[in-house]
C-alpha positions in Angstrom: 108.8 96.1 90.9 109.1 96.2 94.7 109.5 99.8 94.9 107.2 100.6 92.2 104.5 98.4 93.8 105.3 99.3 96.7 105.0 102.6 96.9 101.4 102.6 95.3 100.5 100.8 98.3 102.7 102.9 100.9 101.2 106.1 99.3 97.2 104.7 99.9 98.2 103.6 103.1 99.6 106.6 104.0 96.6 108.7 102.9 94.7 106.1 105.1 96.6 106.7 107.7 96.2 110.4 107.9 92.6 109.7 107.5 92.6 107.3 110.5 94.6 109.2 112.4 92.2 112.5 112.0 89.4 110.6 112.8 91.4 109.1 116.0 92.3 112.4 116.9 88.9 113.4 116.5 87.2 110.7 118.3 89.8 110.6 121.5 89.5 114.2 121.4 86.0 114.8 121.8 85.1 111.8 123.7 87.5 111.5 126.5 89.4 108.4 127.9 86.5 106.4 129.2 84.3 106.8 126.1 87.2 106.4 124.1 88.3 103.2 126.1 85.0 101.5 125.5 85.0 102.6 121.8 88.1 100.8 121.5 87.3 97.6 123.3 84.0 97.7 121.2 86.2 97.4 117.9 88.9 95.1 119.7 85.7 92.3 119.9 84.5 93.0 116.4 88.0 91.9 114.7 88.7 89.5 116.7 85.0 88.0 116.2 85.0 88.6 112.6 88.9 86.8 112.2 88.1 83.8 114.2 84.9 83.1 111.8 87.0 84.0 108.7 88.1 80.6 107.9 91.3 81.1 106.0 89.0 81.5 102.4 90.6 84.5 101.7 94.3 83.4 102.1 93.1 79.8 100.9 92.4 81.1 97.8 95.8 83.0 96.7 97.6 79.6 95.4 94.1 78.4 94.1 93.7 81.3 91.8 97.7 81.6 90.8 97.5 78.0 90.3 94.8 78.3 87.9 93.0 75.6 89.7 89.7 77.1 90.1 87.9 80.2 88.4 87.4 83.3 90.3 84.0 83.2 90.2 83.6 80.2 91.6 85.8 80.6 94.2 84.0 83.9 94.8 80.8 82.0 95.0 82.4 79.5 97.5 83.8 82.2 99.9 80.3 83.9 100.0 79.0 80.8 100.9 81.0 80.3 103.9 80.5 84.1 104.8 76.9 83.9 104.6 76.7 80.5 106.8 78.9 81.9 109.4 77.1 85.2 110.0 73.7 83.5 110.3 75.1 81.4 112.2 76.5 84.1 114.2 72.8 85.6 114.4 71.3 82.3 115.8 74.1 82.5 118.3 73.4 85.7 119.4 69.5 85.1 119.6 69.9 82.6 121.8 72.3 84.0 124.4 69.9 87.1 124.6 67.0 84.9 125.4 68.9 83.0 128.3 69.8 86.9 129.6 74.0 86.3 128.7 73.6 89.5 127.2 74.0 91.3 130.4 77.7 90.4 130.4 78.1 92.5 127.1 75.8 95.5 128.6 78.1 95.3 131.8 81.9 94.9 130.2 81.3 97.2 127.1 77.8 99.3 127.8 76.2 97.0 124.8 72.7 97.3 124.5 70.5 95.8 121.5 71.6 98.5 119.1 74.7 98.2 120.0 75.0 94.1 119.3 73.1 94.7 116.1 75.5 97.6 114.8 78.9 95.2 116.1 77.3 91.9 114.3 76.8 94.2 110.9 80.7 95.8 111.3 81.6 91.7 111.9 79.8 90.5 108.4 81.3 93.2 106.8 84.9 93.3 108.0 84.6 89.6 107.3 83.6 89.4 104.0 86.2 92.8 102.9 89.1 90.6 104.7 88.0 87.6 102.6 87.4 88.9 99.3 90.5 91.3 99.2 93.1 88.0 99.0 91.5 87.6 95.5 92.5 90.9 94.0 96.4 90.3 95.4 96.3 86.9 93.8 95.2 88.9 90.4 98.1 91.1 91.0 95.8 93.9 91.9 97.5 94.9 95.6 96.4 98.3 95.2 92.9 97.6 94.7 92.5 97.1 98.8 94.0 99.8 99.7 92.6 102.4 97.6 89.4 100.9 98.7 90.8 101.3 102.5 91.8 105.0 101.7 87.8 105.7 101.1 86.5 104.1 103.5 89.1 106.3 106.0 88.0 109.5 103.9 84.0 108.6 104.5 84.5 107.6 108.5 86.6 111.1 109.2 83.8 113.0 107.3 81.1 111.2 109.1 82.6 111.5 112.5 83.4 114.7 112.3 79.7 115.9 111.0 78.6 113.9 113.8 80.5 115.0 116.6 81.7 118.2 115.4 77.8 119.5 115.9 78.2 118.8 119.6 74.8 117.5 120.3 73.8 115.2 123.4 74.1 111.8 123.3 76.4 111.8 120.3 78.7 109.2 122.3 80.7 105.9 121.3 77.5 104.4 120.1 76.8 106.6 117.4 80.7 106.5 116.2 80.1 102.8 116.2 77.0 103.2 113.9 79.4 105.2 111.3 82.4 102.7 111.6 79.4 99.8 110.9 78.0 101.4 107.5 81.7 102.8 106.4 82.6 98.6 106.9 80.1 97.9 105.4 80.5 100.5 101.7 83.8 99.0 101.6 83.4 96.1 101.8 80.1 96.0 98.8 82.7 98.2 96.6 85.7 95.5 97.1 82.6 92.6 96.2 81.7 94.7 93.2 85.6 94.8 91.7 86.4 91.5 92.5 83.3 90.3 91.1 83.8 92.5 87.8 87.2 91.0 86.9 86.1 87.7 87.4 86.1 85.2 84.1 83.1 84.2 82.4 83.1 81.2 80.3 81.5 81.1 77.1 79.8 77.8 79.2 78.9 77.9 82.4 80.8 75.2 84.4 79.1 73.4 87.0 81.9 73.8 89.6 80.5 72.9 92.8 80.7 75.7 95.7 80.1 73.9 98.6 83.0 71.5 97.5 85.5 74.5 96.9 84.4 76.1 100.1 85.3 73.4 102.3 88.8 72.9 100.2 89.4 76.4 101.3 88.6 76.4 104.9 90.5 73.3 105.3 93.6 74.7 103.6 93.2 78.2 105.1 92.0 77.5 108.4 95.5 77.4 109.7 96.3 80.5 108.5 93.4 82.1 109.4 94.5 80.8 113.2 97.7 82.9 112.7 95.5 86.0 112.2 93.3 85.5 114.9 96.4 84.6 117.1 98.2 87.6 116.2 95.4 89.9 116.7 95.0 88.9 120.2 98.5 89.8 120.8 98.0 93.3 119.5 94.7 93.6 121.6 94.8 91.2 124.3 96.6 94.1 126.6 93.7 96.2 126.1 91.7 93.5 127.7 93.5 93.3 130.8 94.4 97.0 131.3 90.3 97.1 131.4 90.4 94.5 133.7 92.8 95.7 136.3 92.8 99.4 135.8 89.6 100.3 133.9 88.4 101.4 130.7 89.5 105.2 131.4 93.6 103.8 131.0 92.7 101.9 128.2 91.8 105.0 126.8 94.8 106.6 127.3 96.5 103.3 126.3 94.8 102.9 123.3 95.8 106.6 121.8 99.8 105.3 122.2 99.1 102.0 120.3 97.3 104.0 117.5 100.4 106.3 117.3 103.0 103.9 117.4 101.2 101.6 114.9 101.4 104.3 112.0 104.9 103.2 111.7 103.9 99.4 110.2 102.6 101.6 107.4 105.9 101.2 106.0 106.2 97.7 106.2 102.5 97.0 106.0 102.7 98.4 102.2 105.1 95.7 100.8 103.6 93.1 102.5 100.6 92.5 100.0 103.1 92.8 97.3 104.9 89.4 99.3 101.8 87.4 99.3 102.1 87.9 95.0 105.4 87.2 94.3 106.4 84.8 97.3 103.6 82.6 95.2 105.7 82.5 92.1 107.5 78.9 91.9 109.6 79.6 88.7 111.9 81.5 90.4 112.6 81.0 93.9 115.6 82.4 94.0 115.2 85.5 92.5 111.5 85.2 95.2 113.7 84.7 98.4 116.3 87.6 97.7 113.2 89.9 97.1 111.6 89.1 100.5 115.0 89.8 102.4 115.0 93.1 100.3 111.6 93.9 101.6 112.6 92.7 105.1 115.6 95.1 105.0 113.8 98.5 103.3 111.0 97.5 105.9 113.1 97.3 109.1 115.1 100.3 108.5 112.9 102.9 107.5 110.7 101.6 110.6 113.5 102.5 112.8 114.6 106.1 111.1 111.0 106.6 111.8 110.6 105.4 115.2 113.6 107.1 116.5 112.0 110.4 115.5 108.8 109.7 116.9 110.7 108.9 120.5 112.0 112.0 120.0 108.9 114.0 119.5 106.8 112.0 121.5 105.9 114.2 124.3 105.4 117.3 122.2 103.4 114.8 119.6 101.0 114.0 122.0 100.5 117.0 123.9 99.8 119.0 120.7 97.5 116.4 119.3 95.9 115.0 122.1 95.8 117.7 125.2 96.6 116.9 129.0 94.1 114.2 129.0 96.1 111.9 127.5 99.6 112.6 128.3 100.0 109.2 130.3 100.3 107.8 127.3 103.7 109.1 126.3 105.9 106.6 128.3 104.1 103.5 127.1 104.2 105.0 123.3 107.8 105.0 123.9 108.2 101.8 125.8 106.2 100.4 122.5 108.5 101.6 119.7 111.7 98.4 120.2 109.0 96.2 119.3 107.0 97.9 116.6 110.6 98.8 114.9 111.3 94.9 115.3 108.1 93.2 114.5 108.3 95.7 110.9 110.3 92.2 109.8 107.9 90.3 110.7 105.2 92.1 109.2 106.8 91.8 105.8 107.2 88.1 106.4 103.9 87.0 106.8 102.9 87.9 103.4 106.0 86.3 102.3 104.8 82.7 103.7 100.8 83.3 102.7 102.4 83.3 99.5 104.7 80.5 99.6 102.0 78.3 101.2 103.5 78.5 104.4 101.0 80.3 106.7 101.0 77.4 109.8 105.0 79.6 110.1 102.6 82.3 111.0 100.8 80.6 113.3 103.6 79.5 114.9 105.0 82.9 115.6 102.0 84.4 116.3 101.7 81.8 119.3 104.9 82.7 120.8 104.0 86.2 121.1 100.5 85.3 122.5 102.5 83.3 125.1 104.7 86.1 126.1 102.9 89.0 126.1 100.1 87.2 128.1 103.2 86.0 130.5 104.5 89.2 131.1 101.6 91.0 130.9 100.1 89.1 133.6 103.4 90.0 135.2 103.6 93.9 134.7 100.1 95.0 133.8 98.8 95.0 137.5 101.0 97.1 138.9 102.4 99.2 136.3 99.3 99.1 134.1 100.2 100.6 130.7 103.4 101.3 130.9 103.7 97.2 131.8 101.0 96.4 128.7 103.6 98.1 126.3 106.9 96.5 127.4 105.2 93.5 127.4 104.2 94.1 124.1 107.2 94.7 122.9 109.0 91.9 124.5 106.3 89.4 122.5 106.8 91.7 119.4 110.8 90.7 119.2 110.1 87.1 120.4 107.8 86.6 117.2 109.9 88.0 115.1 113.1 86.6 115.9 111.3 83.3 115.2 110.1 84.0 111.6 113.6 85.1 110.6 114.7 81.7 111.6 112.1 80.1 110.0 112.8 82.2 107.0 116.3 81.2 106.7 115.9 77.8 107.2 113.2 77.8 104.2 115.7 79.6 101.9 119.2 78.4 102.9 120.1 82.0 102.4 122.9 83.1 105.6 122.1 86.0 107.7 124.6 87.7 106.1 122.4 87.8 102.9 119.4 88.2 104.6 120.3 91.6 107.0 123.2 93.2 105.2 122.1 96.7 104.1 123.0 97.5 100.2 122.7 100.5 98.4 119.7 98.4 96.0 117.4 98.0 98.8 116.2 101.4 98.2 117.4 102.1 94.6 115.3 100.9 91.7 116.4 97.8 90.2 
């Protein structure tokens, strides 16, 4: 089942990454560092935004609905609730500050004008609600669902970018590829509310279950969990922040084309994590559930590093081909990068593992460590050795997390390291 299931999901995330990757191309491509350094800060403050409103409903919900303990449409109702609330509250928010002239800060650190805040607050409401609602589909057993929706969304943004800036007209900048990455956020996410929605039980009488009840059951179950998320995407991000802040938004262009390179290679890993947050929920067989996340850890990890070997390899000619002169300061912190994204491939798989066990504050956890570190030695190296410094901290916090959720894996399962890292021929033969 792990290979079968897995492979759906590696072959959708694949296509999306090719997708992504054409459109990244694209985009750096046409752009240029600076644009492309304030395109990618602009998407940096959107997820992060978006994950620290999330709540934890999404994740909240997986042992809810395996459980049986609530219906999916009222649990559906209850997490678009909270969605709802958060975003106006968001708008209120955002009113305010622009009345009391804190807007400027935005205009100043990422060229945000009115159109621009408008277009970033719809990508937030509908990155949140996708991230929610998608839980509920891999507590159905659906893990494919996402990603297929994913793999359109990639196909519409590459074919809207590239009819956009492929006509080469004026003032086709950042801000219009914002505008496209809003509405493609925003398809998605109605498509993935239209499945979920469709599968959802209807009882021959309708139950008065209370969403306003459920909703706060599921914040204060998943907030925690949430916390890892929004923890963990700082670490990925936070170094873009403070290459803009010591060395401009010109290297975190450059930066930001080795982070989207090296980051292909958590496809692998990415794929079977999903597939974790199912089966790591099943309780009749935790045995059988424990050696099944060490064999994901294992197929994970390894076929990271066969891949991230060859992409050191290649790296130079890579990103020369790809990317042009322009951007060939980027090769020695893709490089510096790849320990870390090879390690944290483990971790990756992990996380889904304790979502699913009801474990996610072991997320948090680890996702705190590497916030610690990487902001520690960034601090350290960014200033004067600017992106190469952002990725070797990076990686440092990478291996630091992970180490730390193999501990807490083994202590969980009681199973030796031995059992859990040993290679065997059934990690990547069907069983």
């Amino acid at each position: 089942m792990l290979l079968r299931r897995g492979g759906g999901v590696l072959a959708a995330r694949l296509g999306q990454a090719a997708l992504n990757a054409l459109a990244g191309w694209f985009v750096a491509g046409r752009l240029g560092p600076e644009a492309q350094g304030a395109y990618t800060l602009s998407i940096f403050v959107i997820m992060v935004v978006s994950s620290v409103v999330n709540g934890g409903v999404g994740l909240a919900a997986v042992p809810v609905l395996r459980k049986g303990e609530a219906s999916l449409a009222a649990v559906i109702r209850a997490q678009v609730l909270w969605c709802t609330a958060v975003c106006a509250g968001l708008g209120v928010a955002v009113v305010v500050a622009w009345r009391v002239g804190a807007h400027a800060a935005l205009d100043s650190a990422l060229g945000w004008g009115p159109t621009e805040t408008v277009t970033a607050g719809v990508a937030v409401g509908a990155l949140l609600l996708f991230d929610v609602l998608v839980y509920n589909l891999n507590a159905r057993g659906r893990v494919l669902d996402g990603p297929l929706v994913n793999l359109g969304r990639a196909a519409l943004f590459l074919a809207a970018v590239s009819m956009l800036l492929g006509r080469g007209e004026p003032g086709r900048g950042w801000q219009s590829v914002l505008v496209v990455y809003a509405g493609a956020q925003t398809l998605a996410m109605v498509v993935v509310l239209i499945r979920v929605w469709s599968t959802a039980e209807r009882p021959a009488t309708p139950t008065a279950e209370p969403a306003t009840a459920l909703m706060k059951s599921l914040v204060r179950h998943g907030w925690v969990g949430q916390l890892s998320s929004v923890v963990s995407l700082l670490h990925l991000r936070l170094d873009l922040a403070l290459v803009a802040w010591w060395h401009g938004i010109g290297i975190v262009g450059v930066y930001s084309v080795a982070v989207m390179v090296g980051e292909l290679l958590w496809l692998i890993s990415g794929a079977l994590q999903p597939i974790l947050v199912y089966t790591a929920s099943a309780v009749d067989d935790p045995k059988g559930r424990d050696q099944t996340t060490a064999r994901a850890v294992r197929l994970g990890f390894f076929v990271t590093a066969l891949a991230g070997v060859s992409l050191w390899i290649v790296a130079p000619h890579l990103l020369g081909l790809l990317f042009g002169d322009a951007y060939s300061g980027a090769i020695a912190p893709l490089r510096a990068l790849l320990p870390g994204i090879i390690g944290f491939s483990a971790g990756a798989v992990l996380a889904g593992d304790f979502i699913g066990r009801g474990r996610p504050a072991w997320n948090t956890q680890a996702s705190l460590l590497t916030v610690v570190v990487n902001l520690g030695t960034g601090l350290w190296l960014i200033p004067a050795h600017g992106a190469l410094g952002a990725a070797w901290a990076s990686t440092a916090a990478y291996l630091a997390g992970t180490m730390l959720m193999l501990i807490r894996f083994r202590h969980g399962t009681n199973l030796t390291w031995w059992e859990i890292l040993r290679p065997r021929s059934s990690d990547i033969l069907p069983s």
